[in-house]
Structure formats: C-alpha cells, structure tokens
C-alpha positions in Angstrom: 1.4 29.5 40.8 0.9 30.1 37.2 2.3 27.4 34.5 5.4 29.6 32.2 3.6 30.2 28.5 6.1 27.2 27.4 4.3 24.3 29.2 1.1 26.1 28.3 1.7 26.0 24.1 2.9 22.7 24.8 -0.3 21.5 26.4 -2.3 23.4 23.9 -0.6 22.2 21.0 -0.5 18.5 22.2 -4.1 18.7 22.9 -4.9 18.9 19.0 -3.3 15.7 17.9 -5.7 12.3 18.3 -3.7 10.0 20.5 -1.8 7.1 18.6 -2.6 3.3 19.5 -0.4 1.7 22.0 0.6 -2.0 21.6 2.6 -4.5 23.7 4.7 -7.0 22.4 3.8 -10.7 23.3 5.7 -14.1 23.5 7.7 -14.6 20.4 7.5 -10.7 19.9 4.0 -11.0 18.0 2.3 -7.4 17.9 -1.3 -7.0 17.6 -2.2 -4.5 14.8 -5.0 -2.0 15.9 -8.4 -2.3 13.9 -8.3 0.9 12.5 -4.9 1.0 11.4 -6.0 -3.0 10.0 -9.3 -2.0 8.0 -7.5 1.2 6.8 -4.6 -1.0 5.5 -6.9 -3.9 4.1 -5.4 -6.7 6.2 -6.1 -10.1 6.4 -5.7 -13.1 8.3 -2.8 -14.6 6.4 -1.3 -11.5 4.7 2.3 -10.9 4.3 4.2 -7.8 5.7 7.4 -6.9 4.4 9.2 -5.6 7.9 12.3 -2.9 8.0 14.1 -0.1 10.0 14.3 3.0 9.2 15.6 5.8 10.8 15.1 4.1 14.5 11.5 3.1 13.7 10.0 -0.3 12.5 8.0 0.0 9.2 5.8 -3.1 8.3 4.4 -3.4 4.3 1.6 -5.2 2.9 2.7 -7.7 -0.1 1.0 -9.8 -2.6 3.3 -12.6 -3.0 2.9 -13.9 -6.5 4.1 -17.0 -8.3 6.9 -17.2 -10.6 4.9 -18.6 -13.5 2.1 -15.2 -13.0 5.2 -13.4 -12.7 6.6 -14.8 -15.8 3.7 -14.1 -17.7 3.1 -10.7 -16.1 6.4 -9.5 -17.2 5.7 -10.9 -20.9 2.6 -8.8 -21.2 4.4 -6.4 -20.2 7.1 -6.4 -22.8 4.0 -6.9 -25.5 2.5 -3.8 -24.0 6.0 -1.8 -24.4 6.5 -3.0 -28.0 3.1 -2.3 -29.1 2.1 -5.9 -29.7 -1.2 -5.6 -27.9 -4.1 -3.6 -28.8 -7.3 -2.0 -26.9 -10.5 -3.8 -25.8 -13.8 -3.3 -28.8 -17.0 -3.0 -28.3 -17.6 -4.0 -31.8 -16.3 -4.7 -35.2 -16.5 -1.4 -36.5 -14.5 0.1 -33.6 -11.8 -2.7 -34.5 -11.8 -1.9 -38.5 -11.4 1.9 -37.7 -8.2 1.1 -35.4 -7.0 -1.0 -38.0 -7.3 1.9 -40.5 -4.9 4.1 -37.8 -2.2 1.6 -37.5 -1.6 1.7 -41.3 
C-alpha cells in the first residue's frame, strides 16, 4: 500500500517544526512553565504574570509591578522631559557652557 501524496506533505511538512513543550495542569490549576520558555522570558521565582484570553488561547505577561510613589515620580520626569525642563548628562564643564550657548 502506498500512503496518498497528502499524508505524505503532511508528514514531511510536520517533520520540520521542533515539537512544543507539553504541560499538565496540577491542583489548584498551577502550570509549570518549561525552562526554556522561563530563561528565554527572564522569570523568576516571585514574578508577576499578567494572564488573558485571546482568541481561544491563554496568554500569560511578565510585569514589573511598581509603587505609586516611583510611579509618581516617573510620570513627573517624564512631563520635565516633554517640556524640556531636563538637560543631558556632561562630561565636563566645557561641554555644559557650550550647551548653554545653544539654548540661547
């Protein structure tokens, strides 16, 4: 018996792709994350995911969680950036005098 040319391209083409981890969910649905996926993500014990659905399939998210007063002062630099209020690192006094000169 010889297989039609449609299993055989589907074989073939199946062949090429690296097999994805499998993972089984435990008690209280905890899923462990393979290593490579883990390293190549940075995770850490202790890091927050952000977790949705989309399109029938479960997307997880690294997040920094940051406090409100970092936040809060993040978002004032960032209005002193925007309104030109901060200027560039020197390496000297000269390079400061000659941006001095530019602003005027």
């Amino acid at each position: 018996m010889t297989a039609s040319l449609s299993s055989l391209y589907h074989v073939v083409i199946l062949s090429h792709f690296p097999t994805m981890p499998l993972v089984k969910i435990k008690q209280k649905f905890q899923v462990t994350i393979p290593d490579a996926l883990r390293k190549a993500a940075r995770l850490s014990v202790g890091d927050y995911m952000e977790v949705e659905e989309k399109n029938n399939t479960i997307v997880l998210k690294p997040k920094a969680i940051v406090d409100r007063a970092t936040a809060n002062l993040f978002k004032e630099r960032m209005r002193d950036l925007k309104a030109g209020r901060l200027t560039p690192a020197f390496s000297n006094s000269k390079e400061f005098r000659k941006y001095l000169k530019k602003r005027k």
